[in-house]
DOVEX-611033 format. One line per 10 residues: number of its first residue (from 1); their letters; for each residue x negated, y negated, z negated of C-alpha. Coordinates in Angstrom, 1 decimal, decimal comma. Layout:
% residues N
NUM> A> X/Y/Z | ... .
//
This chain:
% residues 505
1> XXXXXXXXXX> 22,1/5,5/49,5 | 19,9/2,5/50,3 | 16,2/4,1/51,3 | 13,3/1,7/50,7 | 10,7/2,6/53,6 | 7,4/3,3/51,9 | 5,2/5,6/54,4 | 5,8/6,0/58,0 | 4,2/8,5/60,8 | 4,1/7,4/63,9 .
11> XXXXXXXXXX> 3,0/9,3/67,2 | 4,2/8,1/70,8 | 3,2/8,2/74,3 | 4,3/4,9/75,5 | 2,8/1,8/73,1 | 4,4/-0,9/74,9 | 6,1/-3,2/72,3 | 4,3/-0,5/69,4 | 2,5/-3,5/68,2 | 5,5/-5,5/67,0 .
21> XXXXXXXXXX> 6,7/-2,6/64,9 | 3,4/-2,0/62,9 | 2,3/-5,4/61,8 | 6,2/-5,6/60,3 | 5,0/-2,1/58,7 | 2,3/-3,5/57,5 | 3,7/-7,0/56,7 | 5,8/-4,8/54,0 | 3,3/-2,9/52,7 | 4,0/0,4/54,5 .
31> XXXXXXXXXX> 1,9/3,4/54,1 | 1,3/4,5/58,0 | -0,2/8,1/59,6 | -1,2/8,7/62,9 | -2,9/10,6/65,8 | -4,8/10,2/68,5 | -4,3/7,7/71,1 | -1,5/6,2/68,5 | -3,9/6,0/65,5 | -6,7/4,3/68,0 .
41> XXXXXXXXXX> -4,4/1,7/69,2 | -3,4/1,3/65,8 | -6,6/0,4/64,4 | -7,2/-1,8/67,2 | -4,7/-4,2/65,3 | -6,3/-4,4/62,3 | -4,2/-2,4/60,3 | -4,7/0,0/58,0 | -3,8/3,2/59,2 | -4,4/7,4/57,7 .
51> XXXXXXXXXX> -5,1/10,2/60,4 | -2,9/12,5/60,2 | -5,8/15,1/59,8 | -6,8/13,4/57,1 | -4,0/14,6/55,4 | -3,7/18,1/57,0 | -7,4/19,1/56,9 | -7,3/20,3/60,3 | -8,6/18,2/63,2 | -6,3/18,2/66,7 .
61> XXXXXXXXXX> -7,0/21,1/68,4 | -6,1/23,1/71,7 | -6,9/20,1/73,7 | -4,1/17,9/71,4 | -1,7/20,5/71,9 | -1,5/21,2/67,9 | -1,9/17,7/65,8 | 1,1/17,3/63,8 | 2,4/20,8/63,1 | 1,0/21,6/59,8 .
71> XXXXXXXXXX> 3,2/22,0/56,3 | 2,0/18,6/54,8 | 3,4/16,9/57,1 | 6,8/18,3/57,8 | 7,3/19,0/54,4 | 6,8/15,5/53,9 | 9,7/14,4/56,2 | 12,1/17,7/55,3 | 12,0/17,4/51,3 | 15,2/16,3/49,9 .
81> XXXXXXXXXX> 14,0/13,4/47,7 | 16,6/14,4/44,9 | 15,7/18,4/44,9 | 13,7/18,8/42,1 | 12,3/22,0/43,4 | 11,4/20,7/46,2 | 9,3/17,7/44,8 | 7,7/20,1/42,6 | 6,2/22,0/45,6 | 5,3/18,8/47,8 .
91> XXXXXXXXXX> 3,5/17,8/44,0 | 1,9/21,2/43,7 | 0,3/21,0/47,6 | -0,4/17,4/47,5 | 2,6/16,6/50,2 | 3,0/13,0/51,0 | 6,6/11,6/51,5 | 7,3/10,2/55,1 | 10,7/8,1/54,9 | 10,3/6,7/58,4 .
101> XXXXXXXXXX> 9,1/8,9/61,2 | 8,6/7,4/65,0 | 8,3/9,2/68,1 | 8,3/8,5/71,9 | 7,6/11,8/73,6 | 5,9/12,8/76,9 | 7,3/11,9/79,8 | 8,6/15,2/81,2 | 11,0/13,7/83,5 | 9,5/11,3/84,9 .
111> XXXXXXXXXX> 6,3/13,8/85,7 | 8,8/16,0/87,2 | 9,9/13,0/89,8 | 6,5/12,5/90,5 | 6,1/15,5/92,4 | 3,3/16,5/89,4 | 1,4/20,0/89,6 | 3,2/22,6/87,7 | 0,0/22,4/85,1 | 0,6/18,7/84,8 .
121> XXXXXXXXXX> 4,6/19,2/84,3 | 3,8/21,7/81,7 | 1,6/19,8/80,1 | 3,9/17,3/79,6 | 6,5/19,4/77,7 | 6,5/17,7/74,0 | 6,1/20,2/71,0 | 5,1/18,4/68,6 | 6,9/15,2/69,1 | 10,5/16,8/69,7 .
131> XXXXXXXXXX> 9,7/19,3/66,3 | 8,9/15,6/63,9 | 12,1/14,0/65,7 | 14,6/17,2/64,8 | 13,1/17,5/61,1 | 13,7/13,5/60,4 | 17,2/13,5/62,2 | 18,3/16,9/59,7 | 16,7/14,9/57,4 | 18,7/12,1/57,6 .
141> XXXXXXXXXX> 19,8/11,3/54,3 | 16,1/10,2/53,0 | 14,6/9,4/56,3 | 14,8/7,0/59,5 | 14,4/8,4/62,7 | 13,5/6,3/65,5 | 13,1/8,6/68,7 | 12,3/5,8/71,4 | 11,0/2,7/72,5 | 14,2/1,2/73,0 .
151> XXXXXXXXXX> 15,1/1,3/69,3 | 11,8/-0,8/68,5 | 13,2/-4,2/68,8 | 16,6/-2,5/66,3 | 13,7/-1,2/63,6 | 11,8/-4,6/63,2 | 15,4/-6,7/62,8 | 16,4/-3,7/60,1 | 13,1/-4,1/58,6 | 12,9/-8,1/58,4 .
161> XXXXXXXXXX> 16,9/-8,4/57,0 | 16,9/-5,8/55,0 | 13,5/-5,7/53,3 | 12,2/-2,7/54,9 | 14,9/-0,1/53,2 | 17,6/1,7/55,5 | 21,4/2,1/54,6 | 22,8/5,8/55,1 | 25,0/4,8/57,6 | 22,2/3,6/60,1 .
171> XXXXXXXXXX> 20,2/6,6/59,2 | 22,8/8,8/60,4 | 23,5/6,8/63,3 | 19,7/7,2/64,3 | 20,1/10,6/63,6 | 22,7/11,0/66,2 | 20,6/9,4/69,0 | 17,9/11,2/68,4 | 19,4/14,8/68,6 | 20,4/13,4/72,0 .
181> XXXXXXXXXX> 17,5/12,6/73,0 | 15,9/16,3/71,9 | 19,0/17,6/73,3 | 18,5/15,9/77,2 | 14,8/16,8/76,7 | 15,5/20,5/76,3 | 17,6/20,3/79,4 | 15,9/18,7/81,7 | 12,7/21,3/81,0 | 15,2/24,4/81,2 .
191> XXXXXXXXXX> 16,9/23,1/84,4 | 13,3/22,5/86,0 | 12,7/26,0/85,2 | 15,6/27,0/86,2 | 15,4/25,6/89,6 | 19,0/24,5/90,0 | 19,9/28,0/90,1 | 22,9/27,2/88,0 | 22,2/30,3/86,1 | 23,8/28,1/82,9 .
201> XXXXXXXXXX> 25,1/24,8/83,0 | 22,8/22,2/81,2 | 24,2/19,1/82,0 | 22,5/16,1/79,6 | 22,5/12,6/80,7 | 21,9/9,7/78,4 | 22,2/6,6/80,5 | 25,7/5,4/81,2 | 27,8/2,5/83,1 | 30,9/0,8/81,1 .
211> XXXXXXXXXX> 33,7/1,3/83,7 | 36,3/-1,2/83,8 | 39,4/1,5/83,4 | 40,1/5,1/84,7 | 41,9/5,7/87,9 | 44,5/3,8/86,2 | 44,4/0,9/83,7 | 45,3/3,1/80,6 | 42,2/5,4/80,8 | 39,0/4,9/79,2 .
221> XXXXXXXXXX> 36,4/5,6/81,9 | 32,2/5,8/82,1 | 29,9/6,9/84,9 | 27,4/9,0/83,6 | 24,4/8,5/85,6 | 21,7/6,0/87,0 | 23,8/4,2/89,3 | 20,9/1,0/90,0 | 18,7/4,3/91,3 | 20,8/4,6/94,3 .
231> XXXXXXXXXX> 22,0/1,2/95,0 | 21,1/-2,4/94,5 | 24,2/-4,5/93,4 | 23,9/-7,9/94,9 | 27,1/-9,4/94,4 | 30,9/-8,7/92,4 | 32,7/-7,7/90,0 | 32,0/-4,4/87,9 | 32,1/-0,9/90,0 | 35,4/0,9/88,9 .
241> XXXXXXXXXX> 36,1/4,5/88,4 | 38,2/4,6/91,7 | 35,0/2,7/93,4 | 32,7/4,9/92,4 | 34,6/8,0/94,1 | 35,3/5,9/97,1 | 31,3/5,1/97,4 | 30,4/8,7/97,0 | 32,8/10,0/99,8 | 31,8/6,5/102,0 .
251> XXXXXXXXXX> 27,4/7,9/101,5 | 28,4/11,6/101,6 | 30,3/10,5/105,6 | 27,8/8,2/106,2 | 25,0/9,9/106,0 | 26,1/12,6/108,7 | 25,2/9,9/111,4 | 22,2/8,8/112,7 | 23,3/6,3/115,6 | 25,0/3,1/114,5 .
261> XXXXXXXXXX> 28,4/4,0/112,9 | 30,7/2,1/110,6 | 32,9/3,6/108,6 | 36,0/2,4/106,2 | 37,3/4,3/103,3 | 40,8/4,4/101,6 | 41,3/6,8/98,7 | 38,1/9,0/99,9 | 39,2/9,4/103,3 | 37,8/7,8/106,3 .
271> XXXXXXXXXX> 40,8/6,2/107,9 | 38,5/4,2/110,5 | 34,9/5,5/112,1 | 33,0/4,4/115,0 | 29,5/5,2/116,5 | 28,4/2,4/119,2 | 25,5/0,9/120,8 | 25,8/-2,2/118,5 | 27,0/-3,1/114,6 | 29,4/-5,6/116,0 .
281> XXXXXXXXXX> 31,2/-2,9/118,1 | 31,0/-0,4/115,9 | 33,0/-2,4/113,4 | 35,6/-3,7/115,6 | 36,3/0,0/116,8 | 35,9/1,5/113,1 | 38,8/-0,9/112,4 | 41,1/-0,7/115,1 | 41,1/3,4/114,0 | 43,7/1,9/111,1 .
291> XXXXXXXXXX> 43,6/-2,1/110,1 | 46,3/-2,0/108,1 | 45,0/1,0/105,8 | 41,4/-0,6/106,3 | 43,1/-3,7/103,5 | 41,3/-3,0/100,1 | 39,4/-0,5/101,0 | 35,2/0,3/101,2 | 33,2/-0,2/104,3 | 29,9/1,3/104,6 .
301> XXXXXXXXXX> 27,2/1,8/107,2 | 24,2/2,8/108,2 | 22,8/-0,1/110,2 | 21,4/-3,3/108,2 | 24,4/-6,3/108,3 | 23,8/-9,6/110,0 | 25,9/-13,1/110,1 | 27,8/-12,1/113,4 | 28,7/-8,9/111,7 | 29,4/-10,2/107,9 .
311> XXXXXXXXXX> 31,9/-12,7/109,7 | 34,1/-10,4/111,6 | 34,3/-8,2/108,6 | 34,8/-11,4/106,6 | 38,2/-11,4/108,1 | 39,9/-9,1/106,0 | 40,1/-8,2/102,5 | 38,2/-5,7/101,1 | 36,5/-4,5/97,7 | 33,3/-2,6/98,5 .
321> XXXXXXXXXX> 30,8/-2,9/101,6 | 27,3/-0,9/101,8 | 24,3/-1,3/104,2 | 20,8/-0,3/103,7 | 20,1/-4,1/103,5 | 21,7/-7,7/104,5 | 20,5/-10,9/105,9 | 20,7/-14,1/104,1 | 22,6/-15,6/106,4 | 25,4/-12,5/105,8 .
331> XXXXXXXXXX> 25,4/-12,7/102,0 | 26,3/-16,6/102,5 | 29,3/-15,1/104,3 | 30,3/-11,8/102,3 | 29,7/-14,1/99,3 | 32,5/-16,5/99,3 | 34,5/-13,9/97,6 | 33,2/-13,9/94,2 | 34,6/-10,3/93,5 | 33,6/-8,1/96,6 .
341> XXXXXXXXXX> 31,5/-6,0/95,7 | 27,8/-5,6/97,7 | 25,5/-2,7/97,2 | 22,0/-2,2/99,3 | 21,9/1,9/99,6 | 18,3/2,8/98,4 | 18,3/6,1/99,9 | 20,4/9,4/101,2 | 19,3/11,2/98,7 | 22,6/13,2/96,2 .
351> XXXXXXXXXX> 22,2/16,0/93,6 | 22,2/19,3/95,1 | 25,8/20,6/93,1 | 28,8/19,0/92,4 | 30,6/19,4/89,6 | 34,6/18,7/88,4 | 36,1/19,3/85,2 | 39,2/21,9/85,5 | 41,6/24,0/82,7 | 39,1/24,0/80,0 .
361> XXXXXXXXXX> 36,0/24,4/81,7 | 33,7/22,7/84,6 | 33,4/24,4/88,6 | 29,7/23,6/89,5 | 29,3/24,4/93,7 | 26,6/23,5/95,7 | 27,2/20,3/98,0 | 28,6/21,1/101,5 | 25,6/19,9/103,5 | 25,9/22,2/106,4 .
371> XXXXXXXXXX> 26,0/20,6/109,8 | 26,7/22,4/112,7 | 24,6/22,1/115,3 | 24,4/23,5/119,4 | 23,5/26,9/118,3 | 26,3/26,9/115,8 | 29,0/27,0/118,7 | 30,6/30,3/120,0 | 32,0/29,3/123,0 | 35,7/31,6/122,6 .
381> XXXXXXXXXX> 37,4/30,3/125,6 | 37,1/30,6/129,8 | 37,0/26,5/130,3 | 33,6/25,0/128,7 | 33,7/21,4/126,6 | 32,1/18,9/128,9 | 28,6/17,2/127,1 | 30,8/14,5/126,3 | 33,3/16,4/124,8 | 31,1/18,5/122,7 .
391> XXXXXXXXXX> 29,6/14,8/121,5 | 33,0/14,0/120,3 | 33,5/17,4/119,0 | 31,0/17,2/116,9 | 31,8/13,5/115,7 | 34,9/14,8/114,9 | 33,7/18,0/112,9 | 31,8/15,5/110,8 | 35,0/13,4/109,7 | 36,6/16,5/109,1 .
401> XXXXXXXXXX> 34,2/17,8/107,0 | 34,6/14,3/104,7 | 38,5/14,7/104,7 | 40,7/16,3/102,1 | 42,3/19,6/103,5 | 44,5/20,5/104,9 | 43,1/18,1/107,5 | 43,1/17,4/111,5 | 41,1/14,9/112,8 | 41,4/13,3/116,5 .
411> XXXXXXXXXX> 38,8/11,5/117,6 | 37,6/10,6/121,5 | 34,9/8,2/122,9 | 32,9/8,2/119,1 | 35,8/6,6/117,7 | 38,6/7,8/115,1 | 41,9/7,9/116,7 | 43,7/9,3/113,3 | 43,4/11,8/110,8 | 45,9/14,1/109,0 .
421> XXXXXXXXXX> 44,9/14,6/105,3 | 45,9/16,3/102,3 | 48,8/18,0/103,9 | 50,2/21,3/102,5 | 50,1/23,1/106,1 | 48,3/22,4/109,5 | 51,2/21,6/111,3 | 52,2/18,6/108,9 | 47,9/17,6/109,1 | 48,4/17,5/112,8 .
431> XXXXXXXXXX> 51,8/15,9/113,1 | 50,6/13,3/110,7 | 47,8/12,6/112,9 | 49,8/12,4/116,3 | 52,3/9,8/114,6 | 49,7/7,4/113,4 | 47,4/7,1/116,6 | 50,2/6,6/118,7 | 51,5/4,2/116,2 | 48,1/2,0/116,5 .
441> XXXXXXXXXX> 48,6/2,5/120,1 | 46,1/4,6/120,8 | 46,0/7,1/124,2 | 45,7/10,9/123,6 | 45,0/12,3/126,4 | 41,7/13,1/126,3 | 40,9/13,3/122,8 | 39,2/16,4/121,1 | 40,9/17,7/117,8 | 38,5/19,1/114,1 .
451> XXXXXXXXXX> 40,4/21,3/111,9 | 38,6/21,9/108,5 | 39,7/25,8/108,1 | 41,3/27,7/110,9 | 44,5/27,8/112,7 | 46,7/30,6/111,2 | 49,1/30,3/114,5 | 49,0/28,9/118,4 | 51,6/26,3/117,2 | 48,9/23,8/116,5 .
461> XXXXXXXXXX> 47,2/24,4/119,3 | 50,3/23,4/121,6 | 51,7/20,6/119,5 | 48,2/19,3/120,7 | 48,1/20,4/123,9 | 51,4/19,1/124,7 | 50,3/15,2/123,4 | 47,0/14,9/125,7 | 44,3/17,2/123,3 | 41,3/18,2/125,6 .
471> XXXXXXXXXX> 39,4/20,4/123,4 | 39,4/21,8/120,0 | 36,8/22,5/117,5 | 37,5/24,8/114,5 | 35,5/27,4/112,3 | 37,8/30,6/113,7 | 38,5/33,4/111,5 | 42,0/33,9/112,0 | 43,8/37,4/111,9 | 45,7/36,0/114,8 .
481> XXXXXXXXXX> 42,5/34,0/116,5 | 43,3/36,0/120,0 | 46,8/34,4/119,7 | 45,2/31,2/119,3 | 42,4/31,8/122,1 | 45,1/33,5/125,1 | 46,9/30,0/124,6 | 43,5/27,8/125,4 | 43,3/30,2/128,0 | 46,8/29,7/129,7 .
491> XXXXXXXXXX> 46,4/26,1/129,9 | 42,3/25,3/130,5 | 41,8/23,8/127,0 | 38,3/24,7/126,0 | 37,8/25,7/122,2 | 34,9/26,3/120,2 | 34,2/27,8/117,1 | 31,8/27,2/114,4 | 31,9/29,9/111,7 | 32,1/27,5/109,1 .
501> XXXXX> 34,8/26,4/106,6 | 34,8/22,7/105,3 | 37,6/23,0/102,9 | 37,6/19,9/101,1 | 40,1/19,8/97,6 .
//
């Protein structure tokens, strides 16, 4: 099934590196159509080279809308060469045969990211380019497919070691890549019709990062996605699966806060936060939430890192830290472990949905970017929150929200006192909580509590009450809220309710 290449068509958008891939055409002899911009740059090369409407009869028209869609020219690349029938008809119309067709279509994408007109972005959905690359890729067995620029450098090595002819196995491979590529073309232009209103699911992405392992060293793993669009990787080892869903809770918390906070991950869940006046502060705090929990994990903030900084959190061991930039002087320190992994965030900016496999199918939600603000309070009991408490309140409504349910946050002064997470009732989330601040000696009394969903019982309530908890903050919608509400009453704690759920699973 060796195919000797003796005519080509090309017609791309992008001609960078085009050059290299027509003088070894033309080194072998290769019959080569064109059109347009393709054929002009072409000929500026001094080689010889057919417009296409040459062999068609029909100039481009509509603006270059309509150049290649003609009869002679995909019956050239869709004859089976060993169909008598059908060489009979390409004979009887005068149908050239096209072994090797090349394509690099309009940038649709790209025009999309560049905030384009709706005329521009529509003008820059490929018809003629995606019909040549599906006709070669079904024709695989008698033609070459190459359906972008990155397969340019692949083509001229095929060409100069194998004398310009194409084994069925590379066909078919080319083939493959190329109805993926028509395939995440016809997605991307449906979802940018469709306006992420996740009316279907059309999920296509072609670029991907080799993961080390799974969660655990026996799974295969990949991210799926353009990871060096988000983050600059300065220094380490290769991101892991595990990493990667550490990172995206660590951003997702992060990017709640506007004042200087530092925050430290373990398993997706913050176990140490703090918002200060300075870095250095802010890091100390974050860590004495948990140090011993802090070992391994991510730290990430939102405040650029400097020597003093890098040194303290030099101190201990961990595997991921993330800041919109570094010194110099602070790489020289985070450096000396030639593992640790350092990423500069680009920007706060995360798909709209989320998706996650399940059974036999994928849930696709829209991200939980809701934060609650002043007006989202309903003040539900007699005593008020202070200013400072509703500060903290709200600090700890925003861990909360990042913490896997059930989950109970205490937090007071802008700093993490503990967390409950993952627990299979309140009570336990709570009780969990308690344990570990005191353990890390920290002082309750005072502290405000976050609840993710709302309290189904008082009991809560006065487990917290009873340990030093000044003021609660939970979404409310409870069959047995007044229960809840007379007990805030009796004993001056002030509560407030949101209205919103931040169930996290």
């Amino acid at each position: 099934m060796q195919k000797v290449i003796k005519s080509a068509l090309i017609s791309v958008f992008d001609k960078h590196d085009l050059d290299l891939v027509v003088k070894n055409l033309s080194n072998y002899g290769v019959k080569i159509y064109s059109t347009g911009g393709t054929y002009d740059f072409i000929s500026s090369l001094d080689v010889e080279v057919t417009k296409v409407e040459d062999v068609t009869g029909y100039p481009s028209i509509l603006d270059g809308r309509v150049k290649t869609l003609h009869p002679k020219i995909f019956g050239g690349i869709l004859a089976v060469r060993e169909d008598e029938n059908h060489l009979g008809q390409m004979a009887q119309y005068e149908i050239p045969e096209i072994d090797l067709v090349i394509v690099d279509l309009y940038p649709f994408e790209q025009t999309v990211k560049s905030n384009a007109s709706e005329s521009d972005i529509i003008e820059k959905i490929d018809i003629g380019g995606i019909s040549l690359i599906r006709a070669a890729a079904k024709n695989y067995k008698d033609v070459l497919i190459v359906s972008h620029k990155g397969q340019y450098q692949e083509l001229c090595n095929i060409i100069e070691e194998n004398g310009c002819s194409t084994d069925l196995e590379t066909r078919r491979r080319f083939a493959r890549e190329a109805f993926g590529i028509s395939s995440n073309y016809d997605s991307a232009i449906f979802n940018w019709f469709d306006d992420n209103s996740m009316s279907q699911l059309k999920l296509s992405q072609c670029e991907y990062m080799p993961l080390r392992y799974g969660e655990n060293p026996h799974q295969e793993a990949k991210f799926f996605g353009n990871f060096d669009d988000m983050f600059q990787k300065l220094h380490g080892k290769e991101v892991s699966y595990n990493n990667i869903l550490d990172i995206d809770a660590g951003i997702n918390l992060i990017r709640e806060f506007e004042d200087t906070t530092v925050a430290i991950l373990k398993h997706n869940n913050a176990c140490g936060i703090a918002t200060r006046s300075t870095l250095l502060r802010a890091w100390k705090d974050a860590l004495a939430c948990d140090p011993v929990s802090a070992y391994g994990g991510i730290i990430v903030t939102n405040r650029p890192i400097d020597r003093e900084v890098a040194t303290e959190i030099n101190k201990i061991f961990f595997e991921v830290i993330i800041a919109p930039d570094f010194t110099k002087e602070a790489l020289e320190v985070l450096e000396q472990k030639k593992n640790r992994i350092i990423l500069v965030q680009k920007h706060n900016n995360v798909s709209k949905h989320v998706l996650r496999s399940a059974i036999n199918g994928v849930l696709v939600q829209d991200r939980d970017t809701r934060i609650e603000t002043i007006d989202d309070l309903k003040y539900v009991t007699n005593e008020k929150p202070t200013s400072a408490q509703i500060e903290d309140l709200f600090f700890a409504n925003k861990v909360v929200k990042s913490t896997k349910s059930n989950a109970i946050v205490l937090v007071k002064n802008a700093q993490l006192l503990a967390s409950g997470t993952g627990q299979t009732s309140r009570v336990d989330a709570l009780k969990q909580a308690i344990e570990k601040a005191k353990s890390f000696g920290f002082d309750l009394n005072g502290a405000v509590m976050a609840s993710d969903a709302f309290f189904p019982f008082a009991d809560s309530i006065e487990i917290a009450y009873k340990e030093g908890i000044s003021a609660v903050i939970q979404p409310g919608g409870s069959i047995r809220d007044e229960d809840t509400i007379r007990y805030c009453n009796e004993n001056k704690i002030p509560m407030v309710f949101t209205g919103i759920r931040h169930f996290r699973h």
